[in-house]
N, C-alpha and C positions, 0 to 999 in steps of 0.2 A: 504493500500500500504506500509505501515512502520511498521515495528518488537514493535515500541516502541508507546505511547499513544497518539494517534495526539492532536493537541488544539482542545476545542471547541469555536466556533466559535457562540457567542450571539450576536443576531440581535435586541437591544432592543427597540419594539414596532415601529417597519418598517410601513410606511405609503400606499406604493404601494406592487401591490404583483408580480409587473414586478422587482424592485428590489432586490426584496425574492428570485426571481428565474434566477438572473443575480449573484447574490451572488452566490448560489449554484453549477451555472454555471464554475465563477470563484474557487471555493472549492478544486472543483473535476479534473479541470486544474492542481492544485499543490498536491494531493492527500489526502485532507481533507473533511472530511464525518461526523465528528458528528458537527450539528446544534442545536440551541434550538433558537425557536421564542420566545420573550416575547410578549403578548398581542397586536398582530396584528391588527392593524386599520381596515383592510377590511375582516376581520376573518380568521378560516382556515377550511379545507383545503383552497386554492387559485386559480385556474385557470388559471387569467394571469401569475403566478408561476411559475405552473405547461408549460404553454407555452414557458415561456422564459428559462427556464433550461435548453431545448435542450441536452437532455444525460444526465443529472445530476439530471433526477427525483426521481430516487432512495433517492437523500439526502435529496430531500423533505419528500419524503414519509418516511422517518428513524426520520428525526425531533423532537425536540421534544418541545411540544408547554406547555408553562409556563405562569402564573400570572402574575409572578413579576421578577424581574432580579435576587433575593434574589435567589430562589427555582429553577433559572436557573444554578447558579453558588452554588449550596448549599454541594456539593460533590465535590468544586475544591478546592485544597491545593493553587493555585496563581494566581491572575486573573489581567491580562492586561486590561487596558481600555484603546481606541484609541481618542486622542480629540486632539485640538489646542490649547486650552484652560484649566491648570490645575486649574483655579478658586480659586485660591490662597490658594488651600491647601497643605498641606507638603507632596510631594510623590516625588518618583523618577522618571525621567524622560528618557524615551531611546529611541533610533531611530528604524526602525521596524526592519534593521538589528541585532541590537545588542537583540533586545526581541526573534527573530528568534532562534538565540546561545544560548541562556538563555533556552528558551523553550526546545530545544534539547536536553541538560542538567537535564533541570526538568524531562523532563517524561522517559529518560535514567535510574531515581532512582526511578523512580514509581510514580511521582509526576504527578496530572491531573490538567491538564493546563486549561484557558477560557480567551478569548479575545471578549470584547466588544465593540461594534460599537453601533452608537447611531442612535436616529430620523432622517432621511432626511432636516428636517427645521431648526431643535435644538443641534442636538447631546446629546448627555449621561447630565441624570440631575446630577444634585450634589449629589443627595441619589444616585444614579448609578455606579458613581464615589469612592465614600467613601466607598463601597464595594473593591474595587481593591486595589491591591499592589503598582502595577506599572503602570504609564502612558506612552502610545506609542505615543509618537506624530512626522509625517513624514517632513522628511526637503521638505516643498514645495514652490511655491511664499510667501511671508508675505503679499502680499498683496490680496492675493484670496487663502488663505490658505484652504479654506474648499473643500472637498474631498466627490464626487458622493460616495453613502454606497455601492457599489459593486465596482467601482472601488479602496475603500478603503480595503476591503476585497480581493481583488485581488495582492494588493498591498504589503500585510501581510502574504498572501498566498505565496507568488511568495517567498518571505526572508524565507519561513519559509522549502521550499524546495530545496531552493541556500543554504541553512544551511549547507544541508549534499551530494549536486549536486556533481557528479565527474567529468560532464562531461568539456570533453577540452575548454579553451576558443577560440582556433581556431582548426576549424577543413578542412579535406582536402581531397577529393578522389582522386586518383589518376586512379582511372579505376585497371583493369585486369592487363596492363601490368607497373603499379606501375611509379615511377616517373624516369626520362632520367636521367640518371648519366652522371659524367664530359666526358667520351668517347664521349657517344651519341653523345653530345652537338657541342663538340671540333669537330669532325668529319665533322657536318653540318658546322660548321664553315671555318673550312678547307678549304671547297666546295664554298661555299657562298661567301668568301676570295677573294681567285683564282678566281672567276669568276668577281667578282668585279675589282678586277686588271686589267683583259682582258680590262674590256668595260671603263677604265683609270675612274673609281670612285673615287680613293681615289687621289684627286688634290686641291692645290697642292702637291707638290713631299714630300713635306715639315712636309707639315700636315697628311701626311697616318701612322704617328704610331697613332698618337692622334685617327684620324679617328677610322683606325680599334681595338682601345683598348675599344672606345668608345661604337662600335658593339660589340663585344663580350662580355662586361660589360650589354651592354640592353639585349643580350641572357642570361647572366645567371643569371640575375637580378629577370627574369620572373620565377615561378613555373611550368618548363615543364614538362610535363608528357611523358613517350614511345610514347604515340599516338600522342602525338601532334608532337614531332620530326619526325615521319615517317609523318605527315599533310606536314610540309615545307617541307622534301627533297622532296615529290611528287610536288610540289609548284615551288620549284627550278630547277626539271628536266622540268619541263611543261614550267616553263620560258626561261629556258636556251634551250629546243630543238627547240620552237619559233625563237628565238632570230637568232639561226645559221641557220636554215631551210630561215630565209630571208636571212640571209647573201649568203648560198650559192645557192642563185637562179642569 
C-alpha cells in the first residue's frame, strides 16, 4: 500500500496461533504485510491463524517463518523492540508515535525497518532485546502496563499509518445540496420570528431581544445543511397552517 518499505513486523515465538492471526488481522488494517514468525509454539502453518485473520490470510501465507529472532531481523539496518521493561540496558526509549516518524524517515532513505513484539506471558528476552536499537514502549496504565500481542501490534500499526494519514480530523457531508448559507438560515428565521411574535412568545416585552438573539444564535450554532433548512420550513408551514386552520374555524 506505500511507495516506501513498510516495517517488518517480528512476532517472536507467539504462543497461540489465534494471536498470529489477530496480528495479521490488525497488519493489514494499517497497510503492513511483511511478517516473520520466530519459532512458533504450536508450529506452522496454523489454522487457528489462519481463522482469525479474516482477510489478512495473505500475510500469513507471505510470512516468513524463522529460528531465531537473529535470522528474522538479519537484513534490517534498525530494529524496534516493543516492551515495558528496558531491563536496565542503555537504549533509547520512544513512544510508538514518535518510532512511527522515525520509521517513515528510515525506509524514505532505503532503510528496512523490524519491530519486535514478544511472548504472550514474557515479552522479548534480553538476547531479543540486545539485538535492537530502539525500544518502543506505549504510555499505558503503570499499573497493568502489559499489552495483549495483537492489540500491541495494532497499536504500532495504527502510529505507523497516522505517520503519513491526511485524512481531516473532522469530517462532514453535507449531502447534494451542500450546507445552508446565512440567507437560507436568516430567511427561516425571518419566518419562525414573525410567527412567534403573533402567538406573543417572546414575553416579557422586555426580554424579546434577549429571547430572539438567543434563537437565532441556536440556529446558526447548528451545522445546517440545504436539506435540513427546507426539513423546518416544511415543519413551520405544517405548524403554522395547523395552528390558523383552528383559529379560523
Amino acid at each position: 500500500m506505500s511507495e516506501i518499505s513498510n516495517p517488518r513486523i517480528v512476532l517472536v515465538e507467539p504462543q497461540m496461533g489465534e494471536n498470529i492471526g489477530a496480528a495479521a488481522r490488525g497488519m493489514w488494517n494499517f497497510g503492513l504485510e511483511d511478517m516473520a514468525v520466530v519459532a512458533p509454539r504450536d508450529g506452522w502453518p496454523s489454522d487457528p491463524a489462519i481463522a482469525m485473520a479474516a482477510g489478512a490470510t495473505h500475510v500469513l501465507e507471505n510470512a516468513r517463518l524463522c529460528d531465531t529472532t537473529r535470522e528474522a531481523v538479519a537484513d534490517c539496518t534498525h530494529v524496534y523492540a516493543t516492551t515495558a521493561r528496558p531491563r536496565g540496558m542503555t537504549k533509547r526509549v520512544v513512544t510508538p508515535r514518535q518510532a512511527a516518524m522515525e520509521m517513515r524517515e528510515r525506509a524514505a532513505q532505503g532503510e528496512r525497518v523490524a519491530i519486535l513484539f514478544g511472548r504472550e506471558r514474557s515479552g522479548l528476552g534480553t538476547e531479543d532485546i540486545i539485538l535492537s536499537n530502539t525500544i518502543i514502549t506505549a504510555p499505558v496504565n503503570p499499573a497493568f502496563a502489559s499489552l495483549n500481542l495483537a492489540q500491541c501490534v495494532l497499536l504500532v500499526g495504527y502510529e505507523w499509518l497516522l505517520a503519513a494519514d491526511e485524512t481531516p480530523a473532522v469530517a462532514y457531508d453535507p449531502g447534494k445540496g451542500g450546507m445552508a448559507d446565512r440567507e437560507q438560515i436568516e430567511g427561516l428565521l425571518d419566518f419562525v420570528e414573525g410567527e412567534l411574535d403573533e402567538t406573543g412568545f417572546f414575553f416579557p416585552e422586555a426580554k424579546a431581544p434577549t429571547m430572539k438573539a438567543a434563537l437565532r444564535n441556536l440556529y446558526h450554532r447548528a451545522p445546517l445543511t440545504a436539506a435540513d433548512v427546507g426539513i423546518l420550513w416544511g415543519v413551520m408551514r405544517a405548524l403554522v397552517g395547523k395552528r390558523r386552520s383552528a383559529r379560523d374555524r
